[in-house]
N, C-alpha and C positions, 0 to 999 in steps of 0.2 A: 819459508813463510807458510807454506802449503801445509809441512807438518806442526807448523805452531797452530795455526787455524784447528787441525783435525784434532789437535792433543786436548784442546779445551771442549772438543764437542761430547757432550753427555753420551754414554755408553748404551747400548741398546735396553729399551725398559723388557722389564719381566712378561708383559701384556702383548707385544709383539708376538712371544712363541703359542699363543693360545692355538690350537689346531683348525684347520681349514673348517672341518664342521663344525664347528663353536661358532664360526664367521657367519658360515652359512645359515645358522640359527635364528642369530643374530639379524643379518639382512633379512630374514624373512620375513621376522615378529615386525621389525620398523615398515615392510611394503604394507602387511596388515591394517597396523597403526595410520601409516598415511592413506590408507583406501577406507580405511572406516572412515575418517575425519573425515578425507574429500568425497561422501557420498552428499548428493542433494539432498536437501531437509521436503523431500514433497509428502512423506508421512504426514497420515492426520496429526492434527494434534487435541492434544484433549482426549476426551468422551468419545468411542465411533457411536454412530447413530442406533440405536434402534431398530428392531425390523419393521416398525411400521411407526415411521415417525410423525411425530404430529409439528405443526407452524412453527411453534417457540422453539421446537429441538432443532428443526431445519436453519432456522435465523441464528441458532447460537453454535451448530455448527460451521454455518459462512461467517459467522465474525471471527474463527476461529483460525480456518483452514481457507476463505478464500484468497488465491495470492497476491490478488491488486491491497488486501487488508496486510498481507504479511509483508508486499512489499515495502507500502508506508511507515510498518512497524522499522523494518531494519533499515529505514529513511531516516527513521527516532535514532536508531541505534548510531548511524552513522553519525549523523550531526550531532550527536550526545560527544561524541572520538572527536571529531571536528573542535567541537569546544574546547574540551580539554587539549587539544596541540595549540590553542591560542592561548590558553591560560595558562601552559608549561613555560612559556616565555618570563613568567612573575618568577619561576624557580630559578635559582641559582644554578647554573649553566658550569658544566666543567669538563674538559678533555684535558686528555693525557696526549702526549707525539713521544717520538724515540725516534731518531735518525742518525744514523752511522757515516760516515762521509771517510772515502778513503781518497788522501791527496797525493796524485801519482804524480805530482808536479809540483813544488810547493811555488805560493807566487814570493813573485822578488822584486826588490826596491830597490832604487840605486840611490845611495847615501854616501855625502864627503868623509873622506877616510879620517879628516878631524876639523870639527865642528866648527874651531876657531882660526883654521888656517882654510882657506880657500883656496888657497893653489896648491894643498897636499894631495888633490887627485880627487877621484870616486871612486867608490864599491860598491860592488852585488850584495847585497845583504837575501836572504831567504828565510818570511818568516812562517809559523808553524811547523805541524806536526805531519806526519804520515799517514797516522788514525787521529778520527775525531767524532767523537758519538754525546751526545745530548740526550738527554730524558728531563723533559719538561712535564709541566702541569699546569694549564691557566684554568682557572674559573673567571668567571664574571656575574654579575647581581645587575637587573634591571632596577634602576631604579624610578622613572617616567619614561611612556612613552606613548604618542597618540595613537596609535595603533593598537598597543594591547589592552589601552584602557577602555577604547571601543569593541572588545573582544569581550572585555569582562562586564562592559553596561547591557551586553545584547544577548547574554547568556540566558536569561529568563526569554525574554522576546522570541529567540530564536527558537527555543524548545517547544514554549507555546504552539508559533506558527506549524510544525511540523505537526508534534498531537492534533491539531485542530484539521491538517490536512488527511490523517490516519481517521478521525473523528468523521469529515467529510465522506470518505470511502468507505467507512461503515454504515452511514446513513442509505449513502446508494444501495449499499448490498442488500440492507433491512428491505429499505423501499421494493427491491427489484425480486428479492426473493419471494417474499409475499405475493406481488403479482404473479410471479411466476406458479405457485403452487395456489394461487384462488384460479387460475390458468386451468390448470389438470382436472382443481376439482370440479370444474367446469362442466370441462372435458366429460368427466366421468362419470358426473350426473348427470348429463345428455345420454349417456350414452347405454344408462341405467333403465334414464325413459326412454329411450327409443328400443329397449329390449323389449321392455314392457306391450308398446307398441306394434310390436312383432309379433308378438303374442298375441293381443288383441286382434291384429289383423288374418294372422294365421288361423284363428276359429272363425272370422270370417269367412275367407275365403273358401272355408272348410264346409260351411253355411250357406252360401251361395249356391259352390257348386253342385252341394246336396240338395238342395231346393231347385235350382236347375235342370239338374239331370232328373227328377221324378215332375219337371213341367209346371213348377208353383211359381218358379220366381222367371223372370226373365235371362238372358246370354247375359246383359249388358251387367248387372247386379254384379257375377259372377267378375267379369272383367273389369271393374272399377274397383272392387275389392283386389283384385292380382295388383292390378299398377298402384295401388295404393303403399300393397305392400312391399313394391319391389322401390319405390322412392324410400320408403323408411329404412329397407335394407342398403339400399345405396346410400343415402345418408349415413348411418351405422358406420360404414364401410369406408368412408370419409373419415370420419373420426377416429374408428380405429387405428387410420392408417396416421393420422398426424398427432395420435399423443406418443410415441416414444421421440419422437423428435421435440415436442414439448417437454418427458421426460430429459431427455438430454439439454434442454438451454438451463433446466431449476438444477443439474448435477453439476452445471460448466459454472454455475453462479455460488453453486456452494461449493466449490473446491474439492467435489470429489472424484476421483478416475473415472475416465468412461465407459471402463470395466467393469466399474462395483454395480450392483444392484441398488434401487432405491424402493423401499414401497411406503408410501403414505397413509396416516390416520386421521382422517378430520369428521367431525361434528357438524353437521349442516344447522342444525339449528341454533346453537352455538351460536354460528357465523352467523345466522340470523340475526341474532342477539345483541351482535357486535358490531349493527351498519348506523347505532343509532349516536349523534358528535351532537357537541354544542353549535348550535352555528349562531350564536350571540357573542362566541368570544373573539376579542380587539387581537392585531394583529401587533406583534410588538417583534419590529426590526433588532433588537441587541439579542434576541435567545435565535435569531439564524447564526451558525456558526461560518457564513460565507460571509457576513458583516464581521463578526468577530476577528475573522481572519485578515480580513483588510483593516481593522481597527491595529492590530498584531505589526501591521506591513507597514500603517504609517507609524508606530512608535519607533519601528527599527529604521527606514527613514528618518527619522528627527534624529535617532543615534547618528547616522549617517553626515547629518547636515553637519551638527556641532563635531564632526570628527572632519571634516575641511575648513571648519570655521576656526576651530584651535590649533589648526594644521603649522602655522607659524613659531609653535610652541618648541623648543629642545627636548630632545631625549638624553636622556642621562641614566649612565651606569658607570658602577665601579666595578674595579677588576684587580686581579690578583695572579700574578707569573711566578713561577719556581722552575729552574732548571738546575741540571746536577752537567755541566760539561767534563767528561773525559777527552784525555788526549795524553798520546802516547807514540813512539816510533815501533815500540814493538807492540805488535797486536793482543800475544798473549799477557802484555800488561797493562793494558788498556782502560779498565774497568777493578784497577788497584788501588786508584787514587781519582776522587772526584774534586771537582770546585764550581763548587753552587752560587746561585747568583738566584736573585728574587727582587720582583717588584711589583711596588701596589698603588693603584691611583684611582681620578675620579674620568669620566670621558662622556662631554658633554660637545654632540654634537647638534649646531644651530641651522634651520635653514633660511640661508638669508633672500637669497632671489632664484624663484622656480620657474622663470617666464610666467606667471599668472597662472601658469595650471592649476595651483589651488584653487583662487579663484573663481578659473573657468568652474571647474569640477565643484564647488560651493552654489553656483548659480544654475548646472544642470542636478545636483541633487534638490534642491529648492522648486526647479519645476516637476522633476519626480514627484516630490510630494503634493502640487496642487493637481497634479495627475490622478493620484491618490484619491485626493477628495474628491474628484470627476466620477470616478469609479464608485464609490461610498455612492453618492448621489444616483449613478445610472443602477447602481444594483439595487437600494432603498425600491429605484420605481418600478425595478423587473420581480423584485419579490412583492411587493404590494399588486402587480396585474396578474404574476401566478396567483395569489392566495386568491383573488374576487373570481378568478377561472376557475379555479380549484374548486372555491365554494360553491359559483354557481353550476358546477356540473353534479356538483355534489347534492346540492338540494334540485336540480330535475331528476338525476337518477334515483333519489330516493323517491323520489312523488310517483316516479315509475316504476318502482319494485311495487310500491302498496297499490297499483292500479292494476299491474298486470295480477300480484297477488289475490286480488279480487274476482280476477277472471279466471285464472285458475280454480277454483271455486266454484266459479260459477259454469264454467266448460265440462266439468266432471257432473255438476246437477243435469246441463243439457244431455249430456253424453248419454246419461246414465238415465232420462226419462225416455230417449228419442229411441235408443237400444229397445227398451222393453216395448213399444208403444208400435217398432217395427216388427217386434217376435209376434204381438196382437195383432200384424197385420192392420195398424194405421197409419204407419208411415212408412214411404218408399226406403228404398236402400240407400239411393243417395242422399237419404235426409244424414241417415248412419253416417256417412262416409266424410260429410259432411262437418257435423259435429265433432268425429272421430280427430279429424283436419285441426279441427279448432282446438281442440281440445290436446293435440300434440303440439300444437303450435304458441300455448299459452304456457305449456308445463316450461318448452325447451324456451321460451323469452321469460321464465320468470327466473331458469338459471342465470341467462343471461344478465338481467336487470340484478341481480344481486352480484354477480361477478363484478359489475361496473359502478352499483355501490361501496364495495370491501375498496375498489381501486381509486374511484375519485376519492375517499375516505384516507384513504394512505395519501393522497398527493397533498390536501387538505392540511394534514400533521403536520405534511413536510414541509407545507408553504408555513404554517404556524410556527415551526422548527418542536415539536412534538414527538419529534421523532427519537424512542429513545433508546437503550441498549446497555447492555454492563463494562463498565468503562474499562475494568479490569481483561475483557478479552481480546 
């Protein structure tokens, strides 16, 4: 039996003898192949930045490259794969089997030795073969069924809600980056004036202590100018010390390593230009994509409902079986002679009694959905109290740009008449110092006041849903 089995086994192929270092080649190119494929996708993508990038380049590289953005996208991608294994159920369904069965016993039945005599005895009869091997083939074809036709009504819905959830995530980014980098330039125009100021103070102090030491001015002159300047230095020194950790939140928000270098290009005036919004226009709840989304959620609930409402419904498919049976006593002739057999029919399974699960499961999707509307309704009111916060911080902050703007203006006339009027010896020092105060005190609030214009201004959009972006990234 042993040498029938081996006489039919296929003879060693030609590709077996290739030499150990062909193998070795071989193995090595495939570990390549799988270690390139399984590298992380954390490379930029797109465009790299710019050495001195400006707003828009910043925003369009986080829609690109930040990962909660990439996550959502291969959120898309999944449930895109998702659909499609629901939808493969419509296709025509087919497997192949092969199964060899060797009977080391054959079974046996005991049979009247003749049919028509009952008292001729009984025998062993033993039926079958030795070998017996099968190659089949069924297919099958759905033709109804409430499951998959609730896969193929939610196909639009479901993709929907995902883009709109990838949608949502780039709205954050937009929103957060921009803070982030009206943050810096903050920062760095603070930090611009208080250079400035250091300056200023150091020819004070230079001033002083020369008019001092030759007995014009008073000690005290001299030492209100020092602590003057060493509060602005300290200040400075503040600032210095927390914009790279500022740098660092606007590089963690655009998706770039912590490693790379970022350096920025903005326009002060510009941004000036660009604190001024309608604040006459009507708030309209369908352009928030958080509405949208929950619009998204109850459609796919109503798929839901009507998919246990018709839950009573048959599924029905037809099918198709082909089998080729061998059988044989001798192994090596096995597969010399086949007898096939086929069949084809419809299968129409109904369900008649679930305990009420359906039901049940009909009555809790039902409150799901006025869940739904609860939700619709509490979000309507929390996006109508954002946008009237939003606006109204928006319209003080701006009433306070052009106030402090003012004074800026006006701190620099003081500054600048009280200065000379002290070289004429008619005003003290502390008038100087004074002014000098105010006058630092107006420039670094009117960054401020425009910082928090550009950001109620972004919250504003966002409560509008204004907020926009290139759909494509």
């Amino acid at each position: 039996m042993i040498q029938d089995v081996l006489g039919i086994m296929p003879r060693p192929l030609h590709w077996l003898r290739i030499s150990p270092r062909h193998w070795l080649a071989a193995l090595a190119m495939l570990l390549v192949l799988h270690g390139a494929s399984a590298q992380p996708t954390t490379a930029p993508v797109g465009q790299p930045l710019p050495a001195n990038a400006t707003l828009d380049q910043c925003v369009e590289f986080a829609l690109r490259n930040q990962p909660l953005v990439r996550q959502s996208q291969l959120d898309e991608r999944i449930a895109d794969r998702n659909i499609r294994i629901g939808l493969s159920y419509w296709l025509p369904q087919i497997n192949g089997t092969g199964v060899y069965t060797r009977n080391i016993q054959l079974q046996a039945s005991v049979l009247p030795v003749d049919f028509t005599d009952p008292a001729a005895g009984q025998r062993i009869v033993r039926f079958g073969l030795k070998n017996v091997s099968t190659v089949g083939l069924q297919a099958t074809q759905l033709l109804y069924s409430n499951d998959v036709l609730r896969a193929a009504r939610s196909v639009r819905a479901t993709r929907l809600n995902y883009a709109q959830t990838t949608a949502l995530n780039k709205i954050d980014v937009v929103t957060n980056v921009s803070k982030a980098f009206y943050d810096i330039l903050l920062t760095e125009e603070q930090l611009r004036i208080l250079l400035e100021v250091l300056q200023r103070q150091e020819r004070q102090v230079r001033d002083a202590k020369a008019q001092y030491e030759v007995g014009i001015a008073d000690k005290t002159d001299f030492l209100r100018a020092d602590i003057s300047l060493k509060n602005a230095a300290a200040q400075r020194r503040s600032l210095v010390a927390a914009l790279p950790g500022k740098y660092a939140t606007l590089k963690q928000l655009m998706g770039i390593e912590a490693g790379n270098n970022l350096a920025l290009k903005y326009d002060t005036l510009e941004m000036v230009r660009q604190t001024l919004l309608d604040t006459t226009v009507q708030l309209a709840y369908e352009k928030r994509v958080e509405i949208q989304q929950l619009q998204t959620q109850k459609q796919l609930q109503r798929y839901t409902i009507d998919y246990y409402r018709f839950g009573f419904l048959p599924s029905l498919s037809s099918y198709y079986n082909y089998n080729r049976v061998y059988q044989d006593n001798d192994f090596s002739e096995l597969y010399k002679q086949a007898f096939p057999n086929q069949q084809a029919g419809l299968q129409l399974a109904l369900p008649i009694f679930t305990g009420t699960r359906r039901l049940q499961n009909l009555k809790i999707a039902e409150l799901q959905d006025e869940q739904l509307d609860l939700t619709i309704f509490d979000a309507k009111n929390q996006i109508n109290s954002e946008f009237e916060q939003a606006m109204g911080a928006y319209k003080g902050s701006l009433n306070e740009f052009y106030t402090i703007e003012q004074n800026v203006a006006e701190a620099k006339e003081v500054y600048r008449i009280l200065n000379l009027q002290y070289r004429e010896g008619l005003r003290t020092f502390l008038d100087v110092i004074i002014a000098e105060t105010d006058l630092r005190t107006a420039q670094l609030n009117y960054y401020n006041a425009l910082f928090n214009v550009l950001s109620t201004k972004l919250d504003v959009q966002r409560a509008l849903g204004n907020i926009t972006f290139n759909q494509n990234q």
